[in-house]
C-alpha positions in Angstrom: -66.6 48.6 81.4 -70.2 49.9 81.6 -72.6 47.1 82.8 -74.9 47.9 80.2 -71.7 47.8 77.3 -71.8 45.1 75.2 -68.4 42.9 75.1 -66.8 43.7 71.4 -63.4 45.9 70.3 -63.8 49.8 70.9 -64.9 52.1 68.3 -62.5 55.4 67.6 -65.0 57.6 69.8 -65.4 55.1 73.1 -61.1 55.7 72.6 -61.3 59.2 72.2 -63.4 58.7 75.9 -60.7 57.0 77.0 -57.7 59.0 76.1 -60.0 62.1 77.8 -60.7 60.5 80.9 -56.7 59.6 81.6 -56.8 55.5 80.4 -54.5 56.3 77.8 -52.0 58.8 77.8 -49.2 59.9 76.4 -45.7 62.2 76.8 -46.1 64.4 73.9 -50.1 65.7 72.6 -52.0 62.8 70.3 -51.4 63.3 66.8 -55.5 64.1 65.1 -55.1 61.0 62.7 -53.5 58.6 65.9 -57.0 57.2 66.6 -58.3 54.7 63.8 -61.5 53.6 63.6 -61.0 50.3 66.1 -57.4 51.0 67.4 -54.6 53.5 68.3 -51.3 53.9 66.6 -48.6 53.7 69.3 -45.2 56.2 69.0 -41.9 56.1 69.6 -40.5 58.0 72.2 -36.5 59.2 72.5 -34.7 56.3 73.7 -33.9 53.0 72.8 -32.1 50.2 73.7 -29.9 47.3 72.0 -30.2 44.2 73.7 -28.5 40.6 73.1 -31.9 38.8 73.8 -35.7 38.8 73.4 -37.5 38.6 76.5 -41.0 38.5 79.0 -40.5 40.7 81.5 -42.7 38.3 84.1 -42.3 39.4 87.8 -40.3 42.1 86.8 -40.5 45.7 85.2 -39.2 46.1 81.7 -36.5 48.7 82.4 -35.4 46.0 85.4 -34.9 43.7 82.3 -33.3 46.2 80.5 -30.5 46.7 82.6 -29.9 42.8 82.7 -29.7 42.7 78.5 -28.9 45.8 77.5 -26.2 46.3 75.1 -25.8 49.9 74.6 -28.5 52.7 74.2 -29.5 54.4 71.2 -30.6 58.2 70.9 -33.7 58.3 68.8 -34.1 62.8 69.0 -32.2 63.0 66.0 -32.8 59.5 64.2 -31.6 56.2 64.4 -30.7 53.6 62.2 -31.7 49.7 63.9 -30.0 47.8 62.2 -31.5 44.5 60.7 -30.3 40.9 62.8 -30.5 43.0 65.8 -33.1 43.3 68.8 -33.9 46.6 70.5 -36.4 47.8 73.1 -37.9 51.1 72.5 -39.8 53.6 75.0 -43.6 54.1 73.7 -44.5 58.1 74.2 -48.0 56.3 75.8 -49.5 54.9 79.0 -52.1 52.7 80.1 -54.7 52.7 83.2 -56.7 50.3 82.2 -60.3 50.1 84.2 -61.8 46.8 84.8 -63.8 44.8 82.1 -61.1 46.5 79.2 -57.7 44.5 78.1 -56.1 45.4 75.3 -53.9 43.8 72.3 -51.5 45.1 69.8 -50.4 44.3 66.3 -47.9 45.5 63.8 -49.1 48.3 61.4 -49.5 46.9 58.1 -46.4 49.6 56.9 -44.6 48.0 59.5 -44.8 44.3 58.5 -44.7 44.5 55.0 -41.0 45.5 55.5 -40.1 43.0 57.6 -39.5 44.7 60.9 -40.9 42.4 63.4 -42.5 44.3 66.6 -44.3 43.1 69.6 -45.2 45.0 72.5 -44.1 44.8 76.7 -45.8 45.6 79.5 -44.5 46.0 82.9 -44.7 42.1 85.2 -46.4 40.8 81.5 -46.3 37.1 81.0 -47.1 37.5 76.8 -46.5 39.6 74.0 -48.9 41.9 72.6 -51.2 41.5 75.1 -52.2 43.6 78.0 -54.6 42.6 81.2 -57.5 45.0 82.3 -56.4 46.9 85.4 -52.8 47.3 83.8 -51.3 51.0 85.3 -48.2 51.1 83.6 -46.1 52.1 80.7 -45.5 50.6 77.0 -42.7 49.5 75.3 -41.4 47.5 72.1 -39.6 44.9 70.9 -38.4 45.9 67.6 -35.9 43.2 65.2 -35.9 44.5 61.7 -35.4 40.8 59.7 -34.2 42.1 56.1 -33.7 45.7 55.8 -32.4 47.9 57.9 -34.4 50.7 59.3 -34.2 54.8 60.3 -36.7 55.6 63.0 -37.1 59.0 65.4 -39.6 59.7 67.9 -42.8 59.7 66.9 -42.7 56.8 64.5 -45.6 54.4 64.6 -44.6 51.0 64.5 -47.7 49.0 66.0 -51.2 49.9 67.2 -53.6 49.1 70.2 -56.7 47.6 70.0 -59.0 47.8 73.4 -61.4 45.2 74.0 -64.7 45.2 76.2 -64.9 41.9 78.5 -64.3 38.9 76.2 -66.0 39.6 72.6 -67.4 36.4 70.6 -65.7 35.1 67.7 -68.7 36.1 65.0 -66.7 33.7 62.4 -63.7 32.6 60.7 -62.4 32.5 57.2 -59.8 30.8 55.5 -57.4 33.3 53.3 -56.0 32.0 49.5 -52.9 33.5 48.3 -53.1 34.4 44.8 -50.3 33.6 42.0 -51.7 34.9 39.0 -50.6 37.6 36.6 -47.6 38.9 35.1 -45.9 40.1 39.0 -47.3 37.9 41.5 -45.4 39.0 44.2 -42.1 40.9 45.9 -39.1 39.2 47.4 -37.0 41.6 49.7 -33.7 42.2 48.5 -31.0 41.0 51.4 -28.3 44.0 50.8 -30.7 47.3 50.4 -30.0 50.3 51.8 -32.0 51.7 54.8 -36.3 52.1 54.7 -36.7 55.6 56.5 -39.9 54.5 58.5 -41.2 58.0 58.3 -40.8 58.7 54.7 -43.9 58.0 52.4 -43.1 57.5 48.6 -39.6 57.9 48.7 -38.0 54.7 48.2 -37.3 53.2 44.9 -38.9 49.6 45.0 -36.0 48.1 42.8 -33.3 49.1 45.1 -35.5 46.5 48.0 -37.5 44.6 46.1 -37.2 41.0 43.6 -40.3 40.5 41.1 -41.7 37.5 41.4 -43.6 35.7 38.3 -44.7 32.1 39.1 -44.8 29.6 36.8 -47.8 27.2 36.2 -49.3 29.1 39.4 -46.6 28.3 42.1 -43.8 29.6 43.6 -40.9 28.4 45.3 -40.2 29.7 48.9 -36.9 29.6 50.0 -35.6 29.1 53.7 -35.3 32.3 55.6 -36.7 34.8 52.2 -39.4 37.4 53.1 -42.2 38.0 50.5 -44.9 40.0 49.7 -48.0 38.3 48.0 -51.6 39.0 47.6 -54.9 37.4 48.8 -56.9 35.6 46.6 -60.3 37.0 46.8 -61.4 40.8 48.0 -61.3 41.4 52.1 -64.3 42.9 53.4 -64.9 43.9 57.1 -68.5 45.2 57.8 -68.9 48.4 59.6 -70.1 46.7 62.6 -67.0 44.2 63.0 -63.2 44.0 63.5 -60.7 41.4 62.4 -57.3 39.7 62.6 -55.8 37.7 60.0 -54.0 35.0 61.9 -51.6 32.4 61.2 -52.8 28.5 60.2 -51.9 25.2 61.7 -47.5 25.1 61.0 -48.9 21.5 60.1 -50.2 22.9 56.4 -46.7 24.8 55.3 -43.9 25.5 56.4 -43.7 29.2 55.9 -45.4 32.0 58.6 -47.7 34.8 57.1 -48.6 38.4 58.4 -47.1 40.0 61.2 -49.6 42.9 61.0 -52.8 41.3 61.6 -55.7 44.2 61.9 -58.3 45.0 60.0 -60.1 47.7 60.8 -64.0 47.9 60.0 -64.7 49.8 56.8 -61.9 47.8 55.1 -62.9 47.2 51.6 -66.4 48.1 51.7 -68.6 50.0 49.2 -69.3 52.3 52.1 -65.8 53.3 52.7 -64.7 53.6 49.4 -63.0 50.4 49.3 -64.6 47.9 47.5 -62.5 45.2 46.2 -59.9 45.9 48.4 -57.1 42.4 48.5 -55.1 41.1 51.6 -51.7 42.1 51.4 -49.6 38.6 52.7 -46.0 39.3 54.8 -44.7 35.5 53.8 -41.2 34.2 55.3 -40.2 30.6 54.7 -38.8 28.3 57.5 -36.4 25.6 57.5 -37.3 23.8 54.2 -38.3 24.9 50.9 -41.9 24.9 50.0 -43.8 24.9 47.0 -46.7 27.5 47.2 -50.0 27.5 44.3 -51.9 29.0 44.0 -55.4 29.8 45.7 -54.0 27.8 48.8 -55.1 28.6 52.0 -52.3 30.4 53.9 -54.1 32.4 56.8 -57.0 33.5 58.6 -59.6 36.0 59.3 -60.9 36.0 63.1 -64.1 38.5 63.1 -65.1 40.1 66.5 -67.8 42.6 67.2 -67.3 46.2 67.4 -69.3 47.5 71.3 -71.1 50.2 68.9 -70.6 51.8 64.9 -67.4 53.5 64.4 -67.9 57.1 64.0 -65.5 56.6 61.5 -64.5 54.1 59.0 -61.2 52.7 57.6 -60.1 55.0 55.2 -62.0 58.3 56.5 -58.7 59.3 57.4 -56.8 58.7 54.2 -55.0 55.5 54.0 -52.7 53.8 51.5 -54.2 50.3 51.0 -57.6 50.9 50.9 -58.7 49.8 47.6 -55.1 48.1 47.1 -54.3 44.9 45.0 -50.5 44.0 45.4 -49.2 46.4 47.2 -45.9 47.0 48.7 -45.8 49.3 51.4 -46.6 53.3 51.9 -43.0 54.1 51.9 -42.3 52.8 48.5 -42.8 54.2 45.1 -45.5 52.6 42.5 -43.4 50.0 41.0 -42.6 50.9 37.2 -43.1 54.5 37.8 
């Protein structure tokens, strides 16, 4: 980190800098839409492996853990299917070499969560998920347990992103996030015995065959132990062009249900600059132990803001994206419902 650079989350060009000066690499050359305007998707590379437990790697390399968990391991080159109930780890096609004053922190990709594949990232000796320490020389993998529908991936197939972080950026402010239980179709509920979701395949899935409709009565809705749902936030989501976010879980004290596995926002999202305005928060909702009544306009989650280190030379959406200016949406690879 540059004396002079601010602390804050790096704009698509400081990566750009990054991935030409050797701090990130990769096995295969970047794909042109793999930088967003605060993060970088990650990719799949060939091989995978089943294991019969989650795990931190801690002292010890990820492929040493591998060998003590491993089940069997699967060929990704001509696509895979991971099945749903199971845990794999899975080779990332990049690598970090982090300089001092930058760490680094992934997420799901919204595509990613709002089918229920739960991903989090490993790092070689790391003591935490997701995260990743400056000085880190090393390379990435992922924890990948698809919870309702089982899932065809290849190499290639972005599953989570990177966000890179200058020294320790201020939290600028939080916000609480409402879930929204009006109209006709208030929400999804994953079907338990669908077919596969090819991870890869935009518009090609026939919602009904996956997805429940969901119209709540007197503006609640029943969760039910161990269901995954798709809802929709209350009021518009609107990151300036100057900040990032994360929507992160509340206090398990309020509900007993989780929300949103992918938590990024990326500035530009839902702006009037960008296109976007009016743009909703699409809610990944599973239930725990107990039933719980949900109404609506209660608070479910939360947006953390954090400063970008300098304006993105491009916004959310610049690129072409799927839920910019969404409602309730389900996600990219699924059809419109009705049509």
């Amino acid at each position: 980190m540059s004396e002079t650079q601010r602390p804050g989350i790096l704009p698509s060009q400081a990566i750009d800098a990054l991935i030409a000066q050797g701090a990130i690499s990769a096995t295969t050359p970047f794909d042109a839409d793999q930088v967003q305007p605060a993060s970088l998707d990650l990719r799949l590379a060939d091989r995978a492996w089943r294991v019969r437990a989650s795990f931190l790697p801690g002292r010890h390399t990820v492929r040493e853990r591998i060998a003590e968990v491993a089940m069997h391991e699967v060929d990704l080159t001509r696509g895979a299917v991971l099945e749903r109930g199971c845990v794999y780890i899975a080779e990332l096609q990049e690598r970090l070499k982090l300089p001092a004053g930058l760490s680094a922190r992934a997420n799901p990709k919204s595509s990613t969560g709002r089918v229920d594949v739960f991903v989090r990232l490993l790092t070689d000796r790391g003591n935490a998920f997701d995260d990743v320490d400056e000085h880190y020389d090393g390379p990435l993998y992922l924890e990948i347990a698809p919870q309702t529908f089982s899932v065809l991936v290849r190499p290639g197939t972005r599953l989570n992103q990177l966000r890179l972080k200058s020294g320790q950026p201020p939290r600028l402010r939080i916000e609480s996030v409402g879930v929204d239980l009006t109209g006709e179709i208030a929400g999804f509920r994953g079907r338990r015995h669908a077919g596969v979701v090819d991870l890869d395949k935009e518009d090609g899935h026939d919602p009904r065959d996956f997805w429940e409709p969901l119209r709540p009565r007197n503006g609640q809705l029943l969760l039910d132990p161990g269901e995954f749902y798709i809802l929709a936030s209350k009021g518009a989501v609107e990151i300036p062009v100057m900040e990032a976010a994360e929507m992160t879980p509340i206090d398990p004290s309020v509900g007993e249900f989780r929300v949103h596995y992918a938590g990024f926002f990326d500035p530009g999202f839902g702006t009037d600059e960008a296109h976007g305005k009016g743009s909703r928060g699409v809610l990944e909702v599973r239930s725990h132990e107990t039933p719980f009544i949900l109404e609506d306009g209660q608070t479910v989650a939360r947006l953390v803001y954090e400063p970008l280190t300098e304006r993105p030379a491009r916004l959310y959406g610049d690129l072409g994206s799927h839920y910019q200016r969404q409602g309730l949406k389900l996600s990219k690879h699924f059809r419109i419902w009705g049509d």
